[in-house]
C-alpha positions, 0 to 999 in steps of 0.5 A: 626119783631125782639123782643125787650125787655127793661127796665125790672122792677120787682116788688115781690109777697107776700111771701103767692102770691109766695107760690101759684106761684105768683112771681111777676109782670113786666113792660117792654118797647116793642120795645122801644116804648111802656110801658107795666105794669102788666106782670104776673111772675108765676111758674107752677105746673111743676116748670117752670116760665112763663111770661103772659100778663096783663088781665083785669076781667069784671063783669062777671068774664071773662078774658081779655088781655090788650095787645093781642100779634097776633103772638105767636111766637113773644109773647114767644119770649118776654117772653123769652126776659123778663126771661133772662132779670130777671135772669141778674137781680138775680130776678131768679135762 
């Protein structure tokens, strides 16, 4: 399955959020059938920007995707998809 990525909206952190490596968040349509919101856009202790899928935190503190991409190929790909998409946009250098 080929990635596809489209209508990227980005929505920026906090100014104190991106200080602590929080950029932003991201919806996306997938494949053009499927509206994912709440991507998380973070810089790394290294510099680089990442892409991660929506979680959701139980009671108990524990971490849940939302969306479970099952191949990781296809999971980065996305990512990449959404990164070229946010620099098209002058959301990134």
């Amino acid at each position: 399955m080929k990635p596809a990525i489209s209508a990227v909206r980005f929505l920026p952190a906090s100014a104190v959020d991106q200080q602590q490596g929080l950029l932003g968040w991201v919806s996306a349509e997938l494949a053009g059938v499927v509206r994912v919101d709440g991507f998380v856009v973070r810089r790394t202790l290294r510099g680089d920007v990442r892409v991660f899928p929506p979680e959701r935190i139980d009671r108990g503190g524990r971490r849940h995707r939302v969306v479970d991409v099952i191949d990781a190929r296809l999971e980065r790909a996305w990512e990449a998809e959404i990164l070229v998409a946010l620099k098209a946009q002058g959301v990134l250098p």
